[in-house]
Backbone bond lengths (Angstrom), bond angles and torsions (degrees), N, CA, C in turn:
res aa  C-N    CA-C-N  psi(-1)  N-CA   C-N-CA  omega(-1)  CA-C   N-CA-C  phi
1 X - - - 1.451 - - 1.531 108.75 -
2 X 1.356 110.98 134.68 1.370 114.58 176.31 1.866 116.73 -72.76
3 X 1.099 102.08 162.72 2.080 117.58 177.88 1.433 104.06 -64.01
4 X 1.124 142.97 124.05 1.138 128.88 148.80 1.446 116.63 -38.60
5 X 2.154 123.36 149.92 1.032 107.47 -161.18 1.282 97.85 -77.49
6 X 1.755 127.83 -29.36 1.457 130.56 -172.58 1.444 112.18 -106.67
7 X 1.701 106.30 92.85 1.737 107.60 -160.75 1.301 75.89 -107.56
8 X 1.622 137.70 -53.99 1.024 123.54 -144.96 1.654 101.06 -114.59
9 X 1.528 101.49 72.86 1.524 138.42 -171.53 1.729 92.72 -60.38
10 X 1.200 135.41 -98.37 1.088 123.11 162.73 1.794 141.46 29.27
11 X 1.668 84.96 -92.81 1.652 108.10 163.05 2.077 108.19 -46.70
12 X 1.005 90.86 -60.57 1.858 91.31 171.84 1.138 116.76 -29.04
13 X 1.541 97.43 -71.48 1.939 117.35 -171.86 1.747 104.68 -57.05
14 X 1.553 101.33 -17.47 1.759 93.06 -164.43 2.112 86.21 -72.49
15 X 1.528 96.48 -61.83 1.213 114.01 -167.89 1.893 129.61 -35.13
16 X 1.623 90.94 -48.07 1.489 113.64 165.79 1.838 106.57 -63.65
17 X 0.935 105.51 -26.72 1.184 98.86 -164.97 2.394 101.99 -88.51
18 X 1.066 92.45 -32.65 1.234 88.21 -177.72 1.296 112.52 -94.00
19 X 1.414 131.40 -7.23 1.616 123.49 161.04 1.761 97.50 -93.25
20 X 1.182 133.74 19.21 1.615 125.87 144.84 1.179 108.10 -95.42
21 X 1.972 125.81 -21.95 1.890 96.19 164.24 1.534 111.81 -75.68
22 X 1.180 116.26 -28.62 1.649 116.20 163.01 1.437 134.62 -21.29
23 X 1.491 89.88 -51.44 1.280 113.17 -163.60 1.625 94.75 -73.58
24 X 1.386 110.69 -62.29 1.486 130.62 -175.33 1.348 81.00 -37.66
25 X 1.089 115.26 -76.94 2.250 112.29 -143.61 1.866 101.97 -42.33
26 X 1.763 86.80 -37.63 1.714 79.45 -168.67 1.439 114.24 -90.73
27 X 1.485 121.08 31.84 1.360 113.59 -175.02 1.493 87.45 -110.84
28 X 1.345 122.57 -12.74 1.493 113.09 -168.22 1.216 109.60 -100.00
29 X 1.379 106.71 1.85 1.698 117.50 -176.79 1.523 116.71 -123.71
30 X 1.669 101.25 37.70 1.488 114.95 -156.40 1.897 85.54 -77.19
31 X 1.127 111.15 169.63 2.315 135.80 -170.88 1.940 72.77 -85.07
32 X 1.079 95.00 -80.18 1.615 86.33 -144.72 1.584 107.68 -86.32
33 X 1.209 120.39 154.11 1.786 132.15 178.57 1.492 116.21 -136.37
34 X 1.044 88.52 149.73 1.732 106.40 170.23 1.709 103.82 -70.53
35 X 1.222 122.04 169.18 1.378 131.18 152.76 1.507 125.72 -26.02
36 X 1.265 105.78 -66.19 1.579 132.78 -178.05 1.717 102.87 -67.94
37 X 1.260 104.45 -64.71 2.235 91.73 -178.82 1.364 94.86 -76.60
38 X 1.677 148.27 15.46 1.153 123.00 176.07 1.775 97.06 -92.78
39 X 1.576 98.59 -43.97 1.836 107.44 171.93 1.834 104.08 -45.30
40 X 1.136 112.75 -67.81 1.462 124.64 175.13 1.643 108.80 -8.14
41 X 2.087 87.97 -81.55 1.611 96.73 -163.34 1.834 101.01 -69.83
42 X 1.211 134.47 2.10 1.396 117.42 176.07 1.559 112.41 -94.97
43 X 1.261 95.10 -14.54 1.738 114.69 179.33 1.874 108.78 71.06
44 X 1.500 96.06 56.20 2.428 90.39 -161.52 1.902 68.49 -120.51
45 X 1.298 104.75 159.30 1.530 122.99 127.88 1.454 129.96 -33.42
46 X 1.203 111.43 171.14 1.484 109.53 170.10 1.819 124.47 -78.18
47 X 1.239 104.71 -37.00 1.226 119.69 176.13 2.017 107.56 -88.33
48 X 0.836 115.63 -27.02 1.371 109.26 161.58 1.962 115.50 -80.02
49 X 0.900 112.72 -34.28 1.569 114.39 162.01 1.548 114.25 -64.23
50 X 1.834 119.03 -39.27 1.230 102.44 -179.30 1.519 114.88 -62.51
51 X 1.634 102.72 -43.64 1.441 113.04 -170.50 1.762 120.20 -47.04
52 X 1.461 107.61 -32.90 1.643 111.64 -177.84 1.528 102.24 -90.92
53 X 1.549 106.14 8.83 1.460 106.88 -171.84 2.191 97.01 -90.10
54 X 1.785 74.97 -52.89 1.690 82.09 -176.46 1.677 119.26 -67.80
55 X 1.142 93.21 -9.98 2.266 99.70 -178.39 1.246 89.03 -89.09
56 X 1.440 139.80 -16.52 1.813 116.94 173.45 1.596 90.48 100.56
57 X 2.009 127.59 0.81 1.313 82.98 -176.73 1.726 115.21 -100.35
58 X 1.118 88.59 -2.37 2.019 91.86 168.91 1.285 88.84 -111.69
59 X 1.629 107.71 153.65 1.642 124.51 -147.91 1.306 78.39 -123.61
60 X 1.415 123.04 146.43 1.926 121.59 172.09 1.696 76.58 -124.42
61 X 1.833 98.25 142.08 1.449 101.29 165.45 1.411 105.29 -103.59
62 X 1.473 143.47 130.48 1.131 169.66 -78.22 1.921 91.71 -157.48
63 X 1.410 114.95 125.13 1.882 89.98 176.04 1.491 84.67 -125.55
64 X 1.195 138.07 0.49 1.443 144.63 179.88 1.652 106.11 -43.59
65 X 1.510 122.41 -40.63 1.388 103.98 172.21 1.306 132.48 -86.42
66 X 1.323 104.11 17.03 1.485 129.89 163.51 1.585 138.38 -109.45
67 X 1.527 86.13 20.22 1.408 113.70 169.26 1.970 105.36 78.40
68 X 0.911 118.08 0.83 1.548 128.40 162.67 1.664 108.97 -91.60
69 X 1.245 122.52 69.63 1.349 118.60 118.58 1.379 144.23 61.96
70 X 1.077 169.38 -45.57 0.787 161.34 -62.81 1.807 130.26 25.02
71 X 1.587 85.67 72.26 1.937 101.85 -157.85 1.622 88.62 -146.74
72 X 1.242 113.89 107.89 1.663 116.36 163.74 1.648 92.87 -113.39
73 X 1.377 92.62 157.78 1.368 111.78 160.38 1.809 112.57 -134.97
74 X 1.409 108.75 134.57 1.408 110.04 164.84 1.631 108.65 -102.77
75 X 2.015 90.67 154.57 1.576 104.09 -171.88 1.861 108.52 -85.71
76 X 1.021 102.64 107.59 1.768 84.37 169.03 1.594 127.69 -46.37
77 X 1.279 125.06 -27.21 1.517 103.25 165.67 1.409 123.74 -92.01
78 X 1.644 112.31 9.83 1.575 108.77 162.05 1.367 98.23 -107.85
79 X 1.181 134.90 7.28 1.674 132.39 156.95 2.092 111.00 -60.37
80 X 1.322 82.64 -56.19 1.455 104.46 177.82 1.479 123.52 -58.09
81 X 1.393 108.56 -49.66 1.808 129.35 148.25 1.516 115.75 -30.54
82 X 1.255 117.81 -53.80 1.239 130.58 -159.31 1.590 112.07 -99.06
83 X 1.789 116.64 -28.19 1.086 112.94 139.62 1.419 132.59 -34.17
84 X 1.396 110.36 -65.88 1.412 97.72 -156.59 1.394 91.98 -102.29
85 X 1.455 131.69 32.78 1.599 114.00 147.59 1.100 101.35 -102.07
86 X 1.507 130.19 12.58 1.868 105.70 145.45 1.160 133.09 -98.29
C-alpha cells in the first residue's frame, strides 16, 4: 500500500502557515505606496505629511503622465531618506 500524499499533515500546516507571516512582514514593507500607507509607514498625520510634501522633502511620484490621474505613489527608501534628513 502506498503513503498517503499528506501523512505529515501537521509539518504542512506548520510550513504554510509560516511563509503567510512572511508574506505579511513583506507586504508592509512593500517599494512603492499610496498616500495613506506612505503617511502610515512614516508614522506623521495628514497635514504633517502634506507639509514635508509641500517643502520638497518627501518626493510624491506623479503617474498622471501615464494616463493615471490623480495617483502618486511614494518610494519607501526615499521615505526613509527623507526621514532622517529631518
Amino acid at each position: 500500500m502506498t503513503e498517503p500524499i499528506l501523512a505529515d499533515y501537521p509539518a504542512l500546516v506548520s510550513a504554510v502557515m509560516s511563509i503567510g507571516e512572511k508574506l505579511e512582514l513583506h507586504n508592509d514593507q512593500r517599494q512603492w505606496m499610496n498616500k495613506e500607507q506612505a503617511q502610515a509607514y512614516v508614522n506623521l498625520g495628514r497635514m504633517a505629511f502634506q507639509t514635508l510634501v509641500d517643502k520638497g522633502i518627501i518626493k510624491p511620484h506623479d503617474l498622471a503622465p501615464y494616463g493615471l490621474a490623480r495617483m502618486e505613489r511614494y518610494n519607501r527608501d526615499e521615505l526613509d531618506e527623507a526621514m532622517k534628513s529631518i
